[in-house]
TORLUM-93540 format. One record per atom (N, C-alpha, C, O): residue in three letters; x, y, z; residue number from 0; atom name. Coordinates in steps of 0.1 Angstrom, whole numbers. Atoms other than C-alpha are relative to their C-alpha. Layout:
KEZA | type | u | v | w | seq | atom
KEZA | ala | X | Y | Z | NUM | CA
...
This chain:
KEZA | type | u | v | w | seq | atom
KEZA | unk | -9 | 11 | 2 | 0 | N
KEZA | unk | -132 | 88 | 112 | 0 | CA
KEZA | unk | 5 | -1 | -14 | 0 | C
KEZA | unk | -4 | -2 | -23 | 0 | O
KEZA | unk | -2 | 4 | 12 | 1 | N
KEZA | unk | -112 | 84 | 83 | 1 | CA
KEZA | unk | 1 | -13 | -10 | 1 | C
KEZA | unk | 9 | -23 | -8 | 1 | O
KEZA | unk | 1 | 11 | 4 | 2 | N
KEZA | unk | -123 | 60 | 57 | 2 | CA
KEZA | unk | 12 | -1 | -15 | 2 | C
KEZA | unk | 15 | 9 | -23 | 2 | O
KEZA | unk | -5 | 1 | 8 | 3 | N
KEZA | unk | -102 | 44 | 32 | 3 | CA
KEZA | unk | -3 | -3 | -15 | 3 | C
KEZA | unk | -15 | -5 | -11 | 3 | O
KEZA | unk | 5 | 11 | 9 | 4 | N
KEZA | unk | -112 | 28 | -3 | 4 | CA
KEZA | unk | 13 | 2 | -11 | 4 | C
KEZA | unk | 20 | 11 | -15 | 4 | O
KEZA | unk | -11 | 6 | 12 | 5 | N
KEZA | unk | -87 | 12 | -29 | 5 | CA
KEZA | unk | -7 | -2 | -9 | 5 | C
KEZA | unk | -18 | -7 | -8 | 5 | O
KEZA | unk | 2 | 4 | 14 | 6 | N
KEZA | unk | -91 | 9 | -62 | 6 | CA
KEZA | unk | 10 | -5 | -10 | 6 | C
KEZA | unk | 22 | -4 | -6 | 6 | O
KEZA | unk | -9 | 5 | 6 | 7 | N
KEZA | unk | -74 | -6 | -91 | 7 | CA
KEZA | unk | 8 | -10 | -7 | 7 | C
KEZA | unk | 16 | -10 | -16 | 7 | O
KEZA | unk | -4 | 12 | 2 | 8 | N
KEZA | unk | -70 | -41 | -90 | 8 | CA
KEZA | unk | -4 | -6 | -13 | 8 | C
KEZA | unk | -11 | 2 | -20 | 8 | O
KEZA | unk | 7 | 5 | 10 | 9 | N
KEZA | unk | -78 | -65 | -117 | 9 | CA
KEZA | unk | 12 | -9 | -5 | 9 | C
KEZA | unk | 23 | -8 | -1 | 9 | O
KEZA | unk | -9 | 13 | 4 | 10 | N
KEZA | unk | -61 | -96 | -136 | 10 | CA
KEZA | unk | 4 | 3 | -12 | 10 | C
KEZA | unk | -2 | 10 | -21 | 10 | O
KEZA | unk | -5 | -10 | 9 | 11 | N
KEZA | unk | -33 | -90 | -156 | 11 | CA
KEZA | unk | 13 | -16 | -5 | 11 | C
KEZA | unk | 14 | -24 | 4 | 11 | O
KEZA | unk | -9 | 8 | -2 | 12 | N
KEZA | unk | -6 | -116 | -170 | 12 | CA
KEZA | unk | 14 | 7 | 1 | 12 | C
KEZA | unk | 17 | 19 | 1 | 12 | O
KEZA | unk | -17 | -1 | -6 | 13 | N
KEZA | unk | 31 | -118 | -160 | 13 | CA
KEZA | unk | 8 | 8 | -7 | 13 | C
KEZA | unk | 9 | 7 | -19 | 13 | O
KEZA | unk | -5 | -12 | 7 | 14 | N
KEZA | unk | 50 | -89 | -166 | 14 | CA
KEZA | unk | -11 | 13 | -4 | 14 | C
KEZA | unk | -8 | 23 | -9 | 14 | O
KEZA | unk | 9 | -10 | -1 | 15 | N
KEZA | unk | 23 | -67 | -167 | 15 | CA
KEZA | unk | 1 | 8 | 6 | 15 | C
KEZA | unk | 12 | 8 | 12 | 15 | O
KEZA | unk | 0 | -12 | -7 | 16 | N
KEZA | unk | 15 | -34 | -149 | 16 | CA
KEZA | unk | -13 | 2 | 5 | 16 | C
KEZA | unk | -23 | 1 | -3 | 16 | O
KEZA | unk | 15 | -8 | -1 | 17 | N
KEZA | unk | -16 | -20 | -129 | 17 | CA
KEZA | unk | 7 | 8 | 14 | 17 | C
KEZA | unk | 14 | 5 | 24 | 17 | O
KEZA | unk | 2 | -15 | -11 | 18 | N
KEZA | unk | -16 | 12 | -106 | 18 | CA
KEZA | unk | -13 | 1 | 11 | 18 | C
KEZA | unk | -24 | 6 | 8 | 18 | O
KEZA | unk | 13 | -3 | -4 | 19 | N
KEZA | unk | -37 | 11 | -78 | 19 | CA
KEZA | unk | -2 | 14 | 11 | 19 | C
KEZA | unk | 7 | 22 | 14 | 19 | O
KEZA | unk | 2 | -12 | -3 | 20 | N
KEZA | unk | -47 | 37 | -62 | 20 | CA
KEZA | unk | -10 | 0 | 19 | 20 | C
KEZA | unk | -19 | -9 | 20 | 20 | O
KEZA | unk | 8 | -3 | -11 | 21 | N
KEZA | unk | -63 | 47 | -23 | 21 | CA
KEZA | unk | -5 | 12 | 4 | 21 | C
KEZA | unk | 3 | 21 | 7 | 21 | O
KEZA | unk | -1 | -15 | -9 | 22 | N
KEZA | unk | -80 | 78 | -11 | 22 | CA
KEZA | unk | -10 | -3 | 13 | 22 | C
KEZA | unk | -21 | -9 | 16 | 22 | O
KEZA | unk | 6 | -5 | -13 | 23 | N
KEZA | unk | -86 | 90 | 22 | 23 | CA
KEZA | unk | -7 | 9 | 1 | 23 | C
KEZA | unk | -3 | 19 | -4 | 23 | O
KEZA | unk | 12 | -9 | 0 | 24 | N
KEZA | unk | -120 | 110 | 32 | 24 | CA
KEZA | unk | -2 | -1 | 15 | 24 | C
KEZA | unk | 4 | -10 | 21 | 24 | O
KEZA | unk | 7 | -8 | -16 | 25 | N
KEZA | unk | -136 | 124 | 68 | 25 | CA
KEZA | unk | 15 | 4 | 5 | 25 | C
KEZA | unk | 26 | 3 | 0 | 25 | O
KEZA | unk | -10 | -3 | -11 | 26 | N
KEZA | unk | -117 | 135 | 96 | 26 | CA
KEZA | unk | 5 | -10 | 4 | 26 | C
KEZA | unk | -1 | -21 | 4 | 26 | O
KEZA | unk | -9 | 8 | -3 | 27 | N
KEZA | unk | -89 | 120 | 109 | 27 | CA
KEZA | unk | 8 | 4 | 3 | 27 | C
KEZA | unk | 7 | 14 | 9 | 27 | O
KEZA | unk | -19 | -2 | 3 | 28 | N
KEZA | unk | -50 | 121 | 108 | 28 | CA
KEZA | unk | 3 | 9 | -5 | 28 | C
KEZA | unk | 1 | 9 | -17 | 28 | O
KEZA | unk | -5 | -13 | 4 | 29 | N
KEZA | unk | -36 | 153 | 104 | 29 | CA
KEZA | unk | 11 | -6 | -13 | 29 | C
KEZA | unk | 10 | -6 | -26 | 29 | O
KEZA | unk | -15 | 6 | 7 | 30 | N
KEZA | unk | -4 | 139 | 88 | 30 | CA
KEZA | unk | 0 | -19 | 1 | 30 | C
KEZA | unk | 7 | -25 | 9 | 30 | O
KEZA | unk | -3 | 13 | -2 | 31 | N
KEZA | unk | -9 | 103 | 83 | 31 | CA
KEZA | unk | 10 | -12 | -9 | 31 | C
KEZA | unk | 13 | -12 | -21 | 31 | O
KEZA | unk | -14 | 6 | 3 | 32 | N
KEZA | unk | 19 | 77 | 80 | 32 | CA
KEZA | unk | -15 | -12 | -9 | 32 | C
KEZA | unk | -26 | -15 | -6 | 32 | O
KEZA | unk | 15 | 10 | 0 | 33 | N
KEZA | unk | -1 | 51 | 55 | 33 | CA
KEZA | unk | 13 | -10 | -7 | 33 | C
KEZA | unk | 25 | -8 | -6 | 33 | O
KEZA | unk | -5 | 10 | 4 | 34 | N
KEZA | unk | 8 | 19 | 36 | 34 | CA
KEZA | unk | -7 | -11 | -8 | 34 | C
KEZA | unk | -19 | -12 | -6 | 34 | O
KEZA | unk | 6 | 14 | 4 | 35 | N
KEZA | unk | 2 | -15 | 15 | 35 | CA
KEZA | unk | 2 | -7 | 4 | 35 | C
KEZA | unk | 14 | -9 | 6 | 35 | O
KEZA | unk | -2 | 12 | -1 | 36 | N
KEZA | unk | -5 | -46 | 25 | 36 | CA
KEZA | unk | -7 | -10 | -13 | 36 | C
KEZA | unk | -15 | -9 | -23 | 36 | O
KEZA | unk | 6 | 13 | 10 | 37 | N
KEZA | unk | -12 | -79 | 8 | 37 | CA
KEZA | unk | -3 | -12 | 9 | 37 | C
KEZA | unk | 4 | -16 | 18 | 37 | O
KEZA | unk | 2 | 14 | -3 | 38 | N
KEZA | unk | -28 | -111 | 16 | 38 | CA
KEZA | unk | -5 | -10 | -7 | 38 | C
KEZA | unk | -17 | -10 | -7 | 38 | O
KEZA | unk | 5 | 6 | 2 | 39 | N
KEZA | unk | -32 | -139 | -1 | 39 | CA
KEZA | unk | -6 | -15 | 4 | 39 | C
KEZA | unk | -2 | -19 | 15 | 39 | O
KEZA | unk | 6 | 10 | -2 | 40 | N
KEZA | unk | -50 | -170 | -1 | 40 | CA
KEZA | unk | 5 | -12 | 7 | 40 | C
KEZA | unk | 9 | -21 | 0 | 40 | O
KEZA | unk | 0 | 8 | -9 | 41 | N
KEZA | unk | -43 | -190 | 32 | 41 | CA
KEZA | unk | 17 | 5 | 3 | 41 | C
KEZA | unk | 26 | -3 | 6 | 41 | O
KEZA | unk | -15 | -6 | -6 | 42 | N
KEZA | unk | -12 | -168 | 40 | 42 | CA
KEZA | unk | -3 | 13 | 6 | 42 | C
KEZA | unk | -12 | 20 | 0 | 42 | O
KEZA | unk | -2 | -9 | -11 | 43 | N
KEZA | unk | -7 | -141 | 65 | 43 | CA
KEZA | unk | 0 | 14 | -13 | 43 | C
KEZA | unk | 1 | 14 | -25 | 43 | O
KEZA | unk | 4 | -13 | 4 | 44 | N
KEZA | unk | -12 | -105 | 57 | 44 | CA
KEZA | unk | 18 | 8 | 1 | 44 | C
KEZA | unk | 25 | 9 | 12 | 44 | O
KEZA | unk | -15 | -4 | 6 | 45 | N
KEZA | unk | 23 | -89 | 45 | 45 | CA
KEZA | unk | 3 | 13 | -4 | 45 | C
KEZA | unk | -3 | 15 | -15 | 45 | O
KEZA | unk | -6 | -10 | -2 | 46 | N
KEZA | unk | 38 | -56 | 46 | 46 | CA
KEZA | unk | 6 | 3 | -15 | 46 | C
KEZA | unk | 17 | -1 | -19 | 46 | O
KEZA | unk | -9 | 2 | 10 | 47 | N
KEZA | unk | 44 | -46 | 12 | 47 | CA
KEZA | unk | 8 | 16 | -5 | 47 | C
KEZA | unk | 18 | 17 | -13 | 47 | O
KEZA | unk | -8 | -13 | 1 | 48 | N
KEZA | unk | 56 | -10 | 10 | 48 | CA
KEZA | unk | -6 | 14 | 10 | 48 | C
KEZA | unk | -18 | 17 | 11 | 48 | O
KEZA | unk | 9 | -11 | -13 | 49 | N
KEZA | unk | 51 | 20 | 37 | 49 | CA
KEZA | unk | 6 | 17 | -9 | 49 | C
KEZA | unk | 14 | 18 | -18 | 49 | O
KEZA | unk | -4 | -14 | 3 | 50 | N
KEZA | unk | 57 | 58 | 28 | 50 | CA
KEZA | unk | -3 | 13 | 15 | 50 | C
KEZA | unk | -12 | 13 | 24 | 50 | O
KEZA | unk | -1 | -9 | -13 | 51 | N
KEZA | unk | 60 | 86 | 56 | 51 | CA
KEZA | unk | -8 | 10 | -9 | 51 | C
KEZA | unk | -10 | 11 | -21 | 51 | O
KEZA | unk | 10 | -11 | -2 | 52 | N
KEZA | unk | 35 | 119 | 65 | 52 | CA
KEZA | unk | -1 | 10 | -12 | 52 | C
KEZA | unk | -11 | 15 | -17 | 52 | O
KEZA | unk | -3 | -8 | 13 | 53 | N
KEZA | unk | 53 | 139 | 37 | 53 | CA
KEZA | unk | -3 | -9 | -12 | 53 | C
KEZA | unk | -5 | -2 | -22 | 53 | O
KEZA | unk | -2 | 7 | 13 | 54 | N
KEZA | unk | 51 | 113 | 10 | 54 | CA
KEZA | unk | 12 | 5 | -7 | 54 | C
KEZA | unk | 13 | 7 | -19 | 54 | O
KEZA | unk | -12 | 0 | 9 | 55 | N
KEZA | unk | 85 | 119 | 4 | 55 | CA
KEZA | unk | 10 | -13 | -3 | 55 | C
KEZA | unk | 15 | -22 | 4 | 55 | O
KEZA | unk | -10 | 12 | 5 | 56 | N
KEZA | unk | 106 | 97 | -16 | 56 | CA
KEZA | unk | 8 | -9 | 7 | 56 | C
KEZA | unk | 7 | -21 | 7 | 56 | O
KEZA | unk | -9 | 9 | -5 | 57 | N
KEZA | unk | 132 | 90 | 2 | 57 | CA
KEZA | unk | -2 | -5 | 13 | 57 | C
KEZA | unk | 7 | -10 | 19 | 57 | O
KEZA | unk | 3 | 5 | -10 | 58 | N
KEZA | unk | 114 | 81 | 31 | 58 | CA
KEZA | unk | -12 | -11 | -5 | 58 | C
KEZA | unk | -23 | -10 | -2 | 58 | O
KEZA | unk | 11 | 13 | -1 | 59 | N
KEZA | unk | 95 | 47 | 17 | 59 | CA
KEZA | unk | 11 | -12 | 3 | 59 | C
KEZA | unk | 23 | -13 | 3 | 59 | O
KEZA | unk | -11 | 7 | -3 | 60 | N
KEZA | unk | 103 | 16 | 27 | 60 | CA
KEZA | unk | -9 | -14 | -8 | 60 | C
KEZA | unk | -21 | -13 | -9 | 60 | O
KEZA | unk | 0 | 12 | 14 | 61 | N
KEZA | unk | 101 | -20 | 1 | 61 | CA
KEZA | unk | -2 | -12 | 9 | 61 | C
KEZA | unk | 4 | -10 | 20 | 61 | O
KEZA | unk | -3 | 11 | -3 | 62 | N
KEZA | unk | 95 | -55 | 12 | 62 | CA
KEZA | unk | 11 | -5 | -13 | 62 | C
KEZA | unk | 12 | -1 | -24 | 62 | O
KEZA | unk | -5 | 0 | 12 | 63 | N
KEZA | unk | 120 | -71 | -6 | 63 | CA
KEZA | unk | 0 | -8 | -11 | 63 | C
KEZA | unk | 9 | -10 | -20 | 63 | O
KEZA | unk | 8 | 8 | 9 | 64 | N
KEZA | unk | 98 | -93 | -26 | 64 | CA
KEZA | unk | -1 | 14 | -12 | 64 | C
KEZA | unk | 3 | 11 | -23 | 64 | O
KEZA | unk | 3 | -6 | 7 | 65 | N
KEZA | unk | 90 | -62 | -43 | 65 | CA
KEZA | unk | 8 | 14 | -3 | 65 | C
KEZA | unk | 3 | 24 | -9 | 65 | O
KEZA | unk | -11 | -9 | 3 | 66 | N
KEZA | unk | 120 | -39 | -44 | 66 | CA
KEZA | unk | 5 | 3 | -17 | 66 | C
KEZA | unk | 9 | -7 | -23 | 66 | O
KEZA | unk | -2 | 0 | 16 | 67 | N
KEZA | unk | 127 | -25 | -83 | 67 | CA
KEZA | unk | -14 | -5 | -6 | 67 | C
KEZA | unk | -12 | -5 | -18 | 67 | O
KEZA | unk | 9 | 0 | 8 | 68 | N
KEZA | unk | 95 | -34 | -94 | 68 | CA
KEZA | unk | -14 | 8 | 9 | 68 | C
KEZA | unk | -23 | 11 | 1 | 68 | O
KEZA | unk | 8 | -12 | -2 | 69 | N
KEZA | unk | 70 | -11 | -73 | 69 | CA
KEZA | unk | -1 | 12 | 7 | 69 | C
KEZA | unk | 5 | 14 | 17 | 69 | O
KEZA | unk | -9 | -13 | -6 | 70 | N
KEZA | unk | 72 | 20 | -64 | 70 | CA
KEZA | unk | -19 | 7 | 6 | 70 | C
KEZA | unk | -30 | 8 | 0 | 70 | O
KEZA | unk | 12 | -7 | -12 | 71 | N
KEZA | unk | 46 | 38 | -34 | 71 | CA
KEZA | unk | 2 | 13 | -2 | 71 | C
KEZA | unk | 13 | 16 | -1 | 71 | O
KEZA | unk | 4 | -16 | -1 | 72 | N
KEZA | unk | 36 | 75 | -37 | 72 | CA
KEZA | unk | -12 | 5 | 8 | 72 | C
KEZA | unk | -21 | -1 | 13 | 72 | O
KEZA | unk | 18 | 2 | -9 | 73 | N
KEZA | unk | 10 | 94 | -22 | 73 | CA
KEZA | unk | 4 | 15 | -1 | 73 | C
KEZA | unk | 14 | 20 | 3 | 73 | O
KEZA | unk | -1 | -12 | 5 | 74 | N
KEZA | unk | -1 | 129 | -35 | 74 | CA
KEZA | unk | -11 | 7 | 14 | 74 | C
KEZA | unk | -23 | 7 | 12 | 74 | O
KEZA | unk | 5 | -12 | -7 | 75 | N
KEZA | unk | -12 | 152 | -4 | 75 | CA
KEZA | unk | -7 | 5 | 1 | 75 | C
KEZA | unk | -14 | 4 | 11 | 75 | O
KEZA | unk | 17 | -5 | 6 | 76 | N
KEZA | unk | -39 | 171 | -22 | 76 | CA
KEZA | unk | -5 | -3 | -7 | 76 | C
KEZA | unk | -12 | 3 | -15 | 76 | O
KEZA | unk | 11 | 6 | 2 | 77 | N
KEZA | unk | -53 | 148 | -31 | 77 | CA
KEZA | unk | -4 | -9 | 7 | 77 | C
KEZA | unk | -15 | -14 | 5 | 77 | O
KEZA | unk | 5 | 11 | -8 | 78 | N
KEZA | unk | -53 | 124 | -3 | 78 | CA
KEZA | unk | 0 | -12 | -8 | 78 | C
KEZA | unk | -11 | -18 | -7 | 78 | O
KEZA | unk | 4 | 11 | 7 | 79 | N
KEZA | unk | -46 | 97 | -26 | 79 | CA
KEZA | unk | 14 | -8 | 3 | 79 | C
KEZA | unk | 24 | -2 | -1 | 79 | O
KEZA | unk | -11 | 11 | 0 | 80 | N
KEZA | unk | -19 | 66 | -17 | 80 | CA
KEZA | unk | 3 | -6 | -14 | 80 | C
KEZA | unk | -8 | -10 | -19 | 80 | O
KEZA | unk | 1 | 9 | 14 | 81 | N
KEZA | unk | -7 | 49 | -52 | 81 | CA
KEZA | unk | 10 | -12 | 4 | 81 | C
KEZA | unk | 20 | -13 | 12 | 81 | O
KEZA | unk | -14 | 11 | 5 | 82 | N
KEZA | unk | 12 | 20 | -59 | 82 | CA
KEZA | unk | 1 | -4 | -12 | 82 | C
KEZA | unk | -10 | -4 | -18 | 82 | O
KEZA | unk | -4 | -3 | 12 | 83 | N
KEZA | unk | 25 | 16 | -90 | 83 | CA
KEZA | unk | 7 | -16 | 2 | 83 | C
KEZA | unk | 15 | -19 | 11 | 83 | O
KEZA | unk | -3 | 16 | -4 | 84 | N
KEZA | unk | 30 | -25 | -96 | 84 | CA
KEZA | unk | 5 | -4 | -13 | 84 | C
KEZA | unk | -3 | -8 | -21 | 84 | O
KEZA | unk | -10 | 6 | 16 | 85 | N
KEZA | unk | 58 | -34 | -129 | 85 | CA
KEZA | unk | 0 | -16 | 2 | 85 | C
KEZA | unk | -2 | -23 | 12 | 85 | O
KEZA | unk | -6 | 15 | 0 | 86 | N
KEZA | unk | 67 | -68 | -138 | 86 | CA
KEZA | unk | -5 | -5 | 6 | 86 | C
KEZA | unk | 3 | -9 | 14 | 86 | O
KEZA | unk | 2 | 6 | -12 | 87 | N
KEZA | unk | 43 | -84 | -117 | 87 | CA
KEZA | unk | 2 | -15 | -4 | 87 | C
KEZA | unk | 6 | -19 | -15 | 87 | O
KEZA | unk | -1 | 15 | -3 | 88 | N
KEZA | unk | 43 | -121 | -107 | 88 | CA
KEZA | unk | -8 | -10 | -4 | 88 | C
KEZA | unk | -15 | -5 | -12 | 88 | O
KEZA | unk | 12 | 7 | -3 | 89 | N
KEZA | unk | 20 | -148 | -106 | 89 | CA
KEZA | unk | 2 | -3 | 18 | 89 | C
KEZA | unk | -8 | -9 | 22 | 89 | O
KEZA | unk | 3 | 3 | -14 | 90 | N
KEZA | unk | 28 | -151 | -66 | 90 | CA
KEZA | unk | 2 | 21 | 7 | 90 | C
KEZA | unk | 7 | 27 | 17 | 90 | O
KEZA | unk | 6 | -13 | -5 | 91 | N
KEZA | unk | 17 | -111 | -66 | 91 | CA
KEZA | unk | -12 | -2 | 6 | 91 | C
KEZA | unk | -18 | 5 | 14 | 91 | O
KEZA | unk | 19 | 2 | -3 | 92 | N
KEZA | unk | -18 | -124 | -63 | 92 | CA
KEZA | unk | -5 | 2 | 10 | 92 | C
KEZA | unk | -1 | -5 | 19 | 92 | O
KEZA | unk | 3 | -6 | -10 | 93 | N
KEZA | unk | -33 | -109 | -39 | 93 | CA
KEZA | unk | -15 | 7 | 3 | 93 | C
KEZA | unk | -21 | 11 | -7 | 93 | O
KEZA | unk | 8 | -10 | -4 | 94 | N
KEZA | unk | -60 | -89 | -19 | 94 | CA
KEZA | unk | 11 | 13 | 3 | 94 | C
KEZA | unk | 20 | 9 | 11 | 94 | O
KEZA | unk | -9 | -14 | -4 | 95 | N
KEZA | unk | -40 | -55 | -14 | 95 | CA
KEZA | unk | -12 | 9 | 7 | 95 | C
KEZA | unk | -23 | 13 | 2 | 95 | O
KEZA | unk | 7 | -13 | -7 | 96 | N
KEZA | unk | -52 | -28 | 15 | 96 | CA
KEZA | unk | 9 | 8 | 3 | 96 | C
KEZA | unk | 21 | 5 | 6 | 96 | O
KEZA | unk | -12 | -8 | -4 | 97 | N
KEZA | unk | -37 | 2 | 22 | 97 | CA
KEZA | unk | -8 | -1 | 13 | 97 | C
KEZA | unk | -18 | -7 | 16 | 97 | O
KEZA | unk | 3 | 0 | -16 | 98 | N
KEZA | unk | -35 | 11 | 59 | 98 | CA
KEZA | unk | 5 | 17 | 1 | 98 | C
KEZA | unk | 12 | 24 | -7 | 98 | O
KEZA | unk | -7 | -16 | -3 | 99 | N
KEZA | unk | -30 | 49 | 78 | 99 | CA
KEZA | unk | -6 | 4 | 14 | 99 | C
KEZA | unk | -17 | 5 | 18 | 99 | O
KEZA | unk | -1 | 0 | -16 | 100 | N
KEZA | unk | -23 | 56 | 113 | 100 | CA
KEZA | unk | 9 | 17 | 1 | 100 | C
KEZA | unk | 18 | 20 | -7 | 100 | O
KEZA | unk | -10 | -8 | -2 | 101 | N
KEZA | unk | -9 | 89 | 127 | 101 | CA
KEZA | unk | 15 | 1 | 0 | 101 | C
KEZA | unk | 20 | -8 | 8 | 101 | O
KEZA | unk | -11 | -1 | 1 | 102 | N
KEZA | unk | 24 | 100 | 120 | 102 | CA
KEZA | unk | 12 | -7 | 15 | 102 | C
KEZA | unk | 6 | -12 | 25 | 102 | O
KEZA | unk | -5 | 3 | -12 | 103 | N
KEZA | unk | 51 | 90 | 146 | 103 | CA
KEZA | unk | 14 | -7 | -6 | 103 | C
KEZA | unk | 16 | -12 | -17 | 103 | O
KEZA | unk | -15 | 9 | 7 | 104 | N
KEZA | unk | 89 | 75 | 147 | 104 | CA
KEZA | unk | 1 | -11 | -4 | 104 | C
KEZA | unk | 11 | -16 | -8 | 104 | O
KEZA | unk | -1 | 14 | 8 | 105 | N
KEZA | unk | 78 | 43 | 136 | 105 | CA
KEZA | unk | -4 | 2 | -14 | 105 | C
KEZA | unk | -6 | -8 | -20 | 105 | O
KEZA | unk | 2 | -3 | 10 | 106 | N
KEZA | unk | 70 | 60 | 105 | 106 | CA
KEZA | unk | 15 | -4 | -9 | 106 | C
KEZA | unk | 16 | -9 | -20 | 106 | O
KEZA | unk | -15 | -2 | 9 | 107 | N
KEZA | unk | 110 | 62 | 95 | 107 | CA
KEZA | unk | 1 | -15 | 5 | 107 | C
KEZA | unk | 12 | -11 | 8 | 107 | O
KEZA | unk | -6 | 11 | 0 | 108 | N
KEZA | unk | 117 | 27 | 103 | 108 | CA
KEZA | unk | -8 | -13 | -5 | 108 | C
KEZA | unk | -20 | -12 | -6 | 108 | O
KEZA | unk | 11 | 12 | 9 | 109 | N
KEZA | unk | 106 | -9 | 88 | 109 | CA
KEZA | unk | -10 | -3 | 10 | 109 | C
KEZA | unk | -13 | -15 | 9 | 109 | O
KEZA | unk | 6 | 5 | -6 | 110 | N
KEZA | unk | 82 | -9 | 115 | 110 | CA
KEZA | unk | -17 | 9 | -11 | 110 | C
KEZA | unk | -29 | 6 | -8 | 110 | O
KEZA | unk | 10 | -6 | 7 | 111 | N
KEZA | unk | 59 | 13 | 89 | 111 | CA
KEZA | unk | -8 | -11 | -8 | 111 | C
KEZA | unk | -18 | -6 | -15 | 111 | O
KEZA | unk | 1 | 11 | 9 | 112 | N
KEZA | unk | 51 | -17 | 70 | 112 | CA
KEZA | unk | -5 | -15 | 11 | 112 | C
KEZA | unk | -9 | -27 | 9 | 112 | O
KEZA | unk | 9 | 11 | -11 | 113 | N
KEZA | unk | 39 | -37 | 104 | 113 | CA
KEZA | unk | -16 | 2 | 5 | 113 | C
KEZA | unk | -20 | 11 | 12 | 113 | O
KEZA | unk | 14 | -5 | -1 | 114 | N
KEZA | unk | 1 | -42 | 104 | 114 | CA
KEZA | unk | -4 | 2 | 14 | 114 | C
KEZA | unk | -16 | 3 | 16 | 114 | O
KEZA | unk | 2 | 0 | -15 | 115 | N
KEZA | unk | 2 | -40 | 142 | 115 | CA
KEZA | unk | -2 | 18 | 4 | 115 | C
KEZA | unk | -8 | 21 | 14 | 115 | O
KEZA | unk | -4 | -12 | -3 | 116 | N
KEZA | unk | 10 | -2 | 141 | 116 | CA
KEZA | unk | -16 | 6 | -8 | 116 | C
KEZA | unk | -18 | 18 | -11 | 116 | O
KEZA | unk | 11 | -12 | 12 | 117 | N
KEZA | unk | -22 | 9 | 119 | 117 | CA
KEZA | unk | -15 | -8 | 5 | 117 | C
KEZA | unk | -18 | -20 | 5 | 117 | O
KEZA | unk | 15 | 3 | -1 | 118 | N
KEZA | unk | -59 | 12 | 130 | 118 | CA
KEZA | unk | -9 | 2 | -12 | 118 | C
KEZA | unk | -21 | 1 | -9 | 118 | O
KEZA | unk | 9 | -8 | 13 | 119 | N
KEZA | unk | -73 | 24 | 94 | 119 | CA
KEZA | unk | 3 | -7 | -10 | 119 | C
KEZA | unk | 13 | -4 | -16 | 119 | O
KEZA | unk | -1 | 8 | 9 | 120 | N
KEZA | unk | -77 | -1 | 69 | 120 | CA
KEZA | unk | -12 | 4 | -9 | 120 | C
KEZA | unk | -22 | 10 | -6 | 120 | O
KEZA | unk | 6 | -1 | 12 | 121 | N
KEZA | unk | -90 | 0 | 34 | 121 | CA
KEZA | unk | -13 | -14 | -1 | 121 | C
KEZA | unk | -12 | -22 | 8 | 121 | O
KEZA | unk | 3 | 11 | -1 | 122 | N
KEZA | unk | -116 | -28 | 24 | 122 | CA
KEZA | unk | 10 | -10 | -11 | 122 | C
KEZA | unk | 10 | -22 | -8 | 122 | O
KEZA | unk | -8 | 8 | 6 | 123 | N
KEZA | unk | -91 | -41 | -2 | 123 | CA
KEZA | unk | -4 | 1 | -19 | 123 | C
KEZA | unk | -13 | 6 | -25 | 123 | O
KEZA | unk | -2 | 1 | 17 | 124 | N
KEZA | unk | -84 | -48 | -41 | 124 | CA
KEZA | unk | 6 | -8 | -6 | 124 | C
KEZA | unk | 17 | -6 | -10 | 124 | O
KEZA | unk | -10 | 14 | 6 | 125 | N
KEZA | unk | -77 | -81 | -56 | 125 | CA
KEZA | unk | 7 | -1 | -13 | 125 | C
KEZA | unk | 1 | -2 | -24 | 125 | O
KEZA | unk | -7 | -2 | 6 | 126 | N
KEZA | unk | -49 | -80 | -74 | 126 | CA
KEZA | unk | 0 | -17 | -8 | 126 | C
KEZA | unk | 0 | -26 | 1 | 126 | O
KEZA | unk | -5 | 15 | 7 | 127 | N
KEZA | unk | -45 | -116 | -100 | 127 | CA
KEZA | unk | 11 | 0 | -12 | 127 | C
KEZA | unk | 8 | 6 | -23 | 127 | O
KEZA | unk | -7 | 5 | 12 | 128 | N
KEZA | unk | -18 | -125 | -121 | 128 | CA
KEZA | unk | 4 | -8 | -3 | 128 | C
KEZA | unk | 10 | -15 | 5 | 128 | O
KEZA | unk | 4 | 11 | 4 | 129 | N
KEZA | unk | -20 | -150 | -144 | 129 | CA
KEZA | unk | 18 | -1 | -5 | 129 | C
KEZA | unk | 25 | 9 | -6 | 129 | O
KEZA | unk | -12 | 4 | 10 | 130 | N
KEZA | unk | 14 | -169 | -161 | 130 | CA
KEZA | unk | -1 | -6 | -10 | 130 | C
KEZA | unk | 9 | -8 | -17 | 130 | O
């Protein structure tokens, strides 16, 4: 079964930057579609950027809380998801998990970014930013 673990998080003030990072280990998902979510404190768990099987560019898709300021990759050999988090907020605050489910056509559309589609969760990485 493929396990996830995130890293990365940590408290940063506004306008700041931190990179975090996921890798995937055991068997699993040949080609897996993966993603970030976020949840914070007494609010629903939120869809914040998905990327498709290739980790190619032009196939991610943005909430648009966070459109222009992070940008989702994810290097292949190394099995590693990133996110890459600029200018953050103080209402970035967050637990962040990635997620990764086999490939499929909900990969190309904003349904990649719905936590209903993915059985493979991360334990998480609390993201804080202070103003």
């Amino acid at each position: 079964q493929v396990q996830l673990v995130e890293s990365g998080g940590g408290s940063v003030q506004a306008g700041g930057s931190l990179r975090l990072s996921c890798v995937a280990s055991g068997p699993g998902y040949s080609r897996p579609c993966m993603a970030w979510f976020r949840q914070a404190p007494g609010k629903k768990r939120e869809g914040v950027a998905g990327i498709d099987s290739h980790g190619s560019e032009g196939s991610t898709i943005y909430a648009d809380s966070v459109k222009g300021r992070f940008t989702i990759s994810k290097d292949n050999a190394k099995n590693t998801l990133y996110l890459q988090m600029n200018s953050l907020k103080p209402e970035d605050t967050a637990m962040y998990y990635c997620a990764a489910e086999e490939t499929g056509s909900w990969c190309y559309d904003e349904r990649i970014v719905r936590e209903d589609e993915y059985n493979t969760w991360g334990q998480g990485t609390q993201v804080t930013v202070s103003s």
